[in-house]
N, C-alpha and C positions, 0 to 999 in steps of 0.2 A: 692496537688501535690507530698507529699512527703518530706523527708528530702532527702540533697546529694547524702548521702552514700545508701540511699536507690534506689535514681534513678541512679546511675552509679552501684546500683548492677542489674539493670534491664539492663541498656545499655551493662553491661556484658554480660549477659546472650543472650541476641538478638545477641550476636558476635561470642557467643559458638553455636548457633544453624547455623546447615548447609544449605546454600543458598536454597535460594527460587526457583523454575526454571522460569525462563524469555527467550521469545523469543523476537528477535528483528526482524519486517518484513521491509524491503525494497520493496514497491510497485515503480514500474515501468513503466510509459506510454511508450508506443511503438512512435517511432521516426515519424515524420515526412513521409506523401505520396503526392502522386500529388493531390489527393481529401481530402484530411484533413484540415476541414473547409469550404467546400464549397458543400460537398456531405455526407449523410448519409450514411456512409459504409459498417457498421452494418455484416454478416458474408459473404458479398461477395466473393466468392475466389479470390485466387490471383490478390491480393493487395499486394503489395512490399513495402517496404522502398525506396523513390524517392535518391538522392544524398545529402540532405540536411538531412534526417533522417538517413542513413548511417555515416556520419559524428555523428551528435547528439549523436548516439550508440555508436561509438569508443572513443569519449570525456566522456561518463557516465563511458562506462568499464574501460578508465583509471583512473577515480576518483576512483574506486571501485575495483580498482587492489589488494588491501592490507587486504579487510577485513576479505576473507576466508571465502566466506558465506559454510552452509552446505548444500545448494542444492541452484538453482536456476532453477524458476518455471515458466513457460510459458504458455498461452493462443495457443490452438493451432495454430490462424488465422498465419501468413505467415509474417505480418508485426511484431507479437511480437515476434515470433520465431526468426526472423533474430535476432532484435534488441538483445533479448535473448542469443543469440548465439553469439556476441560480449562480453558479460558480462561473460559468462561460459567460453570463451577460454583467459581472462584479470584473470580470477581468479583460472583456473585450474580444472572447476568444468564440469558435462554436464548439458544437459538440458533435464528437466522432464517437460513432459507435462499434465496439468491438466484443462480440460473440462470444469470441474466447475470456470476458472477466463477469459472465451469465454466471447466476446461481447454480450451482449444483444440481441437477437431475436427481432432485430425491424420491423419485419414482411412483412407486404405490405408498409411500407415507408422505405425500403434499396435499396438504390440507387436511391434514389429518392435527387434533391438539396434542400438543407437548407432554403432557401428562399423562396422555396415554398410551405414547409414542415409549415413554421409559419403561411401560411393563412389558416391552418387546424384545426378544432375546437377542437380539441384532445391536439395541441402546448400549450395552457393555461392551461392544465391540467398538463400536463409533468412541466410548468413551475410554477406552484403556490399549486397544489397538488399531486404529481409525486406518491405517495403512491395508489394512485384510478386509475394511467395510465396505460391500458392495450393496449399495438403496433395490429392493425387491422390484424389477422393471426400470432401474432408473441407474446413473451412475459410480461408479465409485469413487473414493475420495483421491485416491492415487491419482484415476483420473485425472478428473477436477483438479489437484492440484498439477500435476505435467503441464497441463492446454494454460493455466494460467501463469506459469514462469516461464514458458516457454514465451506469452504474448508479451510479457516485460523485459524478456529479454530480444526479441523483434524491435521493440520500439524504444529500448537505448539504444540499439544498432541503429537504427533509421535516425532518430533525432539525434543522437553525435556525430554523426554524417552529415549533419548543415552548423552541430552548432557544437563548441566544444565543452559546455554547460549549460544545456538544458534544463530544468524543470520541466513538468508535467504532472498532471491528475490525471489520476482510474478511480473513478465513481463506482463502488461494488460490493459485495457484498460479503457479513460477518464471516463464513467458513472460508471464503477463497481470500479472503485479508489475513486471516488467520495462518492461510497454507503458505501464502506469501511469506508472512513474515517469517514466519520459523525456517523458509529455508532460504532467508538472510542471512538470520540468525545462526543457519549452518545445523538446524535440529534435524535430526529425522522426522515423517509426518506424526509418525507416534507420539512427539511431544507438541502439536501444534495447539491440542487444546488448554495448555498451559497460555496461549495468548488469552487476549480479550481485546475484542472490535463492538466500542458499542455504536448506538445509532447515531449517526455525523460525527463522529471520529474520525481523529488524524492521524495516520500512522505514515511516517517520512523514512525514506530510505534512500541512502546516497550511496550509487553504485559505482567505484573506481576500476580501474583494469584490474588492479589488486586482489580486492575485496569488496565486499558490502557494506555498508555504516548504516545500521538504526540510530536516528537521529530520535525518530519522536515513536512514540507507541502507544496509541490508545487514548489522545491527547484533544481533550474536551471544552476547552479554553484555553486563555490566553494568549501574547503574540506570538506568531509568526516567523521575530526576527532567529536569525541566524540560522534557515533551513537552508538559506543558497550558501554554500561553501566559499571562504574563499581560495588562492591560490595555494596557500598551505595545507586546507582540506583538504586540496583536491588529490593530493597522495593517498595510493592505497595505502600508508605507513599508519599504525595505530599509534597514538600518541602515548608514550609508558607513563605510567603516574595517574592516566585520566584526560590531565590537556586542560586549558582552561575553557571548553566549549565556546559556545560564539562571543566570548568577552574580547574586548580587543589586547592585543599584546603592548606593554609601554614602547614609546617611540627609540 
């Protein structure tokens, strides 16, 4: 291991060297509609935000009033736009829309109800090997998930390239937050349905050169504080023990 004076000249040295870049992504489910939950919606147009998801949005944008993201990024569908456009005018920012964090092409079963969607021999697939499920005329989940870690990982490239800790929001939707997350998480897609994105949920991930950090997942209230990392975060290093997450360390 070293002697002391040896490891506190390394600990040195790691304090002289200039931060790593980290991005920290705030994923976003889109608020509440009248068919959410009961209908596969999938890229039908105009789907709104009902009153209840409206609400949801204005409550997320004041949590997220303070963090100064540097972009905030929307799905183009109509319901994450809105929701999006709550969070851009709570933080001063606009909204950028990117193709790549769209709903899933669920093909011939959009707009079709949920319930009758599971007497479908294809629902067992989606539910026990989602990695093999391809939607009848419409995409696959493999897919869908590629084109979406592919666009998060574009745009840690791009925003660590002005800033060496960014944040950001992707306003998007419950299967492609889902796809995300788990291969943060490091899952294969076959376990993604083991997440859960509900509507205006927060799920935070901070990406180091390292590794990935799920910070937050699936998280429906409360503050904010401690999703910006600070300089100790910003190590891909996993903290052993746990770590005290964002408490501060004694002086």
């Amino acid at each position: 291991m070293g002697t002391p004076s040896q490891q506190q000249t390394a600990s040195e040295a790691r304090r002289e060297q200039p931060p790593e870049p980290v991005a920290t992504l705030l994923l976003v489910r889109h608020g509440l509609t009248e068919s959410t939950g009961s209908t596969l919606t999938g890229r039908s147009p105009g789907v709104h935000l009902d009153e209840r998801g409206r609400a949801q949005a204005r409550d997320l944008a004041r949590r997220l009033r303070g963090l100064e993201p540097a972009a905030v990024v929307s799905s183009p569908l109509e319901r994450c736009q809105e929701t999006a456009a709550e969070i851009a005018a709570a933080t001063g920012r606009e909204v950028t829309t990117d193709d790549r964090f769209t709903e899933c092409d669920y093909g011939s079963w959009t707009g079709r109800r949920l319930g009758d969607l599971a007497g479908e021999p294809l629902w067992r697939t989606v539910q026990a090997h989602p990695s093999a499920a391809r939607f009848p005329g419409g995409e696959s989940l493999s897919a869908m998930s590629a084109r979406a870690v592919a666009a998060v990982r574009d745009w840690n490239e791009r925003l660590t390239a002005v800033s060496a800790n960014p944040v950001y929001v992707v306003c998007s939707h419950g299967d492609v937050i889902k796809a995300l997350a788990a291969d943060a998480l490091g899952l294969h897609l076959d376990q993604f349905q083991r997440v859960q994105a509900d509507p205006c949920s927060l799920t935070a991930v901070r990406y180091t050169s390292v590794r990935p950090f799920v910070v937050r997942l699936n998280d429906v209230g409360g503050s904010v504080e401690g999703l910006v990392p600070s300089p100790e975060q910003a190590s891909g290093d996993a903290a052993v023990g746990g770590g005290a997450g964002g408490a501060q360390r004694p002086g």
